[in-house]
MIMI-990048 format. One record per residue (C-alpha): residue number from 1; residue in one letter; y, x, z; chain. Coordinates in steps of 0.5 Angstrom, whole numbers. Each point is the difference from the previous one (the first is absolute). Example, Ala and Ser with C-alpha at 12.3 -4.5 7.8 and 13.67 -1.06 7.14 Angstrom:
2
PT   seq   type       Y       X       Z   mol
PT     1      A      -9      25      16     A
PT     2      S       7       2      -2     A
END
This chain:
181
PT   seq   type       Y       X       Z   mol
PT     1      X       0       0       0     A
PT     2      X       7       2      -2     A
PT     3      X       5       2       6     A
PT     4      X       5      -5      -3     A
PT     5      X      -5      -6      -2     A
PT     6      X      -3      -7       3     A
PT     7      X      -6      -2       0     A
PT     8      X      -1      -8      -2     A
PT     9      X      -5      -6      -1     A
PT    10      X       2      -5      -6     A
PT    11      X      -2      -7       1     A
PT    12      X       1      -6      -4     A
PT    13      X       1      -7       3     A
PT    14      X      -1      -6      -5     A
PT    15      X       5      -5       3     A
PT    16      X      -2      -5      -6     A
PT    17      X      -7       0      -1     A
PT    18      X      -4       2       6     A
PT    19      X       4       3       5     A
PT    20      X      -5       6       0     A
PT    21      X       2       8       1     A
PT    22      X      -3       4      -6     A
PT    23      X       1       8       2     A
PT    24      X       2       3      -6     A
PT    25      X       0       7       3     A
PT    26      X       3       6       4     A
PT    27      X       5       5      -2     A
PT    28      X       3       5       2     A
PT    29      X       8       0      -2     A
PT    30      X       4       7       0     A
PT    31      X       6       4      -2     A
PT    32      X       0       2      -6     A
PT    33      X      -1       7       0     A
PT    34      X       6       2      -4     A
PT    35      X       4      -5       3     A
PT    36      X       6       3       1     A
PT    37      X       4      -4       6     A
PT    38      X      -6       1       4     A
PT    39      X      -1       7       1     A
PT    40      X       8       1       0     A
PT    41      X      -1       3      -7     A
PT    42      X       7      -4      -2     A
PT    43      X       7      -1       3     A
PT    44      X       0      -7       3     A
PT    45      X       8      -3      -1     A
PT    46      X       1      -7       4     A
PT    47      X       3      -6      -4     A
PT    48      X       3      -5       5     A
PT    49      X      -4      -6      -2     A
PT    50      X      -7       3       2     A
PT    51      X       1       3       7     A
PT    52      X      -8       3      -1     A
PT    53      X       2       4      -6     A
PT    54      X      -5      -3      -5     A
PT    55      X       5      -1      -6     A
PT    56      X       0       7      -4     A
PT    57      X       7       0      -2     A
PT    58      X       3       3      -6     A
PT    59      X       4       7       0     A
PT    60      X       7      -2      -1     A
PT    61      X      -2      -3       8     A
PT    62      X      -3       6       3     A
PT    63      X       6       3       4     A
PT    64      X       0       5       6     A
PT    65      X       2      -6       4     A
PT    66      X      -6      -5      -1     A
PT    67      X      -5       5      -1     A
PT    68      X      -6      -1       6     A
PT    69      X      -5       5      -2     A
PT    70      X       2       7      -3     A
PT    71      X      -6       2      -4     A
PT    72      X       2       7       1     A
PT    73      X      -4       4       6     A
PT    74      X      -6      -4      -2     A
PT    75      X      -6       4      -1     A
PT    76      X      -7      -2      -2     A
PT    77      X      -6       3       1     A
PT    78      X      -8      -2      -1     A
PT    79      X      -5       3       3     A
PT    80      X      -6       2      -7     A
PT    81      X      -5       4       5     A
PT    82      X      -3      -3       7     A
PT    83      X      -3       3       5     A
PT    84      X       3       7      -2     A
PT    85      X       2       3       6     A
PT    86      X       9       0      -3     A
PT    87      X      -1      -8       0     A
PT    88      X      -3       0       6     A
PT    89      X       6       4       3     A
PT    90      X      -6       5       4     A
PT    91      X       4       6      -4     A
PT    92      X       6       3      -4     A
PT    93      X      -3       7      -1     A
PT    94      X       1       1      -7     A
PT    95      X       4      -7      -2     A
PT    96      X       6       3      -4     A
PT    97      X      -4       5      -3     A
PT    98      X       0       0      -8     A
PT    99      X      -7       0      -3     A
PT   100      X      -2      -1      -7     A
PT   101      X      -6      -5      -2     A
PT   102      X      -3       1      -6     A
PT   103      X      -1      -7      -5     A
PT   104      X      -5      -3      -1     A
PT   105      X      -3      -5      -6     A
PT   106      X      -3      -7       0     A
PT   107      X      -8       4       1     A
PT   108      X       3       5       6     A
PT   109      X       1       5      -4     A
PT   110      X       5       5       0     A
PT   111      X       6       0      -5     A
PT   112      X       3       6       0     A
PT   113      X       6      -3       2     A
PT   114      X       3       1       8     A
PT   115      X       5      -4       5     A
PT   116      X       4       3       4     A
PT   117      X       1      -4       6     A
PT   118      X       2       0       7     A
PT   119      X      -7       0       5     A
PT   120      X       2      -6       3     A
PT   121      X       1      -4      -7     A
PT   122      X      -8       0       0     A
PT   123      X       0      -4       6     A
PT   124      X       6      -4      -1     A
PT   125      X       5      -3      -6     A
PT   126      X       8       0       0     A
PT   127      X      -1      -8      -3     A
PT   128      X       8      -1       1     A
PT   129      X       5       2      -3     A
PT   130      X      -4       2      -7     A
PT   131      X      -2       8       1     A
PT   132      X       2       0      -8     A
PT   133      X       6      -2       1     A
PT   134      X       2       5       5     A
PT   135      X      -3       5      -4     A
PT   136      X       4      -2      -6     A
PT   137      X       6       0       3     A
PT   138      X      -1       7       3     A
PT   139      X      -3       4      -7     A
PT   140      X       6      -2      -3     A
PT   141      X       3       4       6     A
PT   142      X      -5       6      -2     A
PT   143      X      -2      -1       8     A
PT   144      X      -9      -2      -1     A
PT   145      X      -3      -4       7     A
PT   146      X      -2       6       4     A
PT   147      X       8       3       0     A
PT   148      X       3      -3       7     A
PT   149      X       5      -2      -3     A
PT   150      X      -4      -5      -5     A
PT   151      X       1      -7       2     A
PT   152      X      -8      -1       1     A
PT   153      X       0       5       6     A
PT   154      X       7      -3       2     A
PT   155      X      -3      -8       0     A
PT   156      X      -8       2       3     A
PT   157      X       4       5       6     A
PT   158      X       1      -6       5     A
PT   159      X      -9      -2      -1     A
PT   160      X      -1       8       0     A
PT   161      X       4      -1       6     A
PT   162      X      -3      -6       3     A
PT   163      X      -8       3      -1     A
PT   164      X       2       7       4     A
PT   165      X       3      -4       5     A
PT   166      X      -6      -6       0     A
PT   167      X      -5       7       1     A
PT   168      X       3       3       4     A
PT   169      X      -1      -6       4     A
PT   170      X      -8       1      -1     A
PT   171      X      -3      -1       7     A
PT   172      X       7      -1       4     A
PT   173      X       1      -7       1     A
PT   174      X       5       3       4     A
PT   175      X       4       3      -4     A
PT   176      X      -1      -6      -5     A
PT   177      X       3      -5       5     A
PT   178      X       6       5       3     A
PT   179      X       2       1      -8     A
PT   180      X      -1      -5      -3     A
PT   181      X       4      -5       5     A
END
């Protein structure tokens, strides 16, 4: 089950004919995983009519003075690899370091090609903002994903941030409840 769903049961009632309760099925409703408001993905801008912001509005409307949600620190990370120790959180060791992993084709067979990568990028993966368009911007500057001042490494920081911190919090509830308050 999704984090942001809601399982049901769906009956139809017969007011008409038989008044009997038919089940049609269960189902499970979700966000879309593209679903950009959800995640935080978009600015959110109030319009006075709709007090829940649920009315996307028009460019023109969007101003500094009715903007709710601002899209800009967001950052959103998926973890690709499970029970490994980096997404379990039991170690840092090694998490920044840059590796090289060969490609492989549809049968498992190397294709001679190589991706360099961070380490942690086997465990985990930058979903937003778009790594391309961080990359796009950056090789236009001639700066490539691993130079500190590239926008990757200035986005992803705050999550290479809060794993060290959450690892080294490992074991210590202590230190945990007196940092984390």
């Amino acid at each position: 089950m999704a984090p942001d769903s809601f399982p049901c049961a769906v009956f139809y009632y017969d007011e008409q004919g038989t008044k009997t309760r038919t089940f049609l099925g269960q189902y499970v409703f979700m966000d879309d995983k593209k679903s950009d408001f959800i995640y935080g993905e978009r600015s959110i801008y109030a319009v006075p009519s709709d007090p829940f912001c649920l009315t996307t509005t028009h460019k023109s409307e969007d101003t500094s003075s009715n903007k709710v949600w601002d899209n800009g620190n967001v950052l959103r990370i998926e973890v690709v690899g499970s029970n490994v120790p980096f997404t379990s959180y039991m170690t840092h060791n090694n998490f920044e370091d840059i590796v090289e992993i060969e490609e492989l084709d549809i049968n498992g067979d190397p294709t001679g090609k190589v991706t360099r990568m961070y380490n942690w990028e086997q465990a985990f993966e930058l979903v937003y903002p778009d790594e391309d368009d961080l990359l796009e911007k950056d090789a236009k500057n001639g700066i490539d994903k691993f130079n500190p001042a590239s926008s990757y490494v200035q986005k992803v920081q705050p999550f290479i941030d809060f794993h060290s911190w959450i690892v080294s919090t490992y074991q210590n509830q202590a230190k945990f409840q007196a940092e984390a308050a």
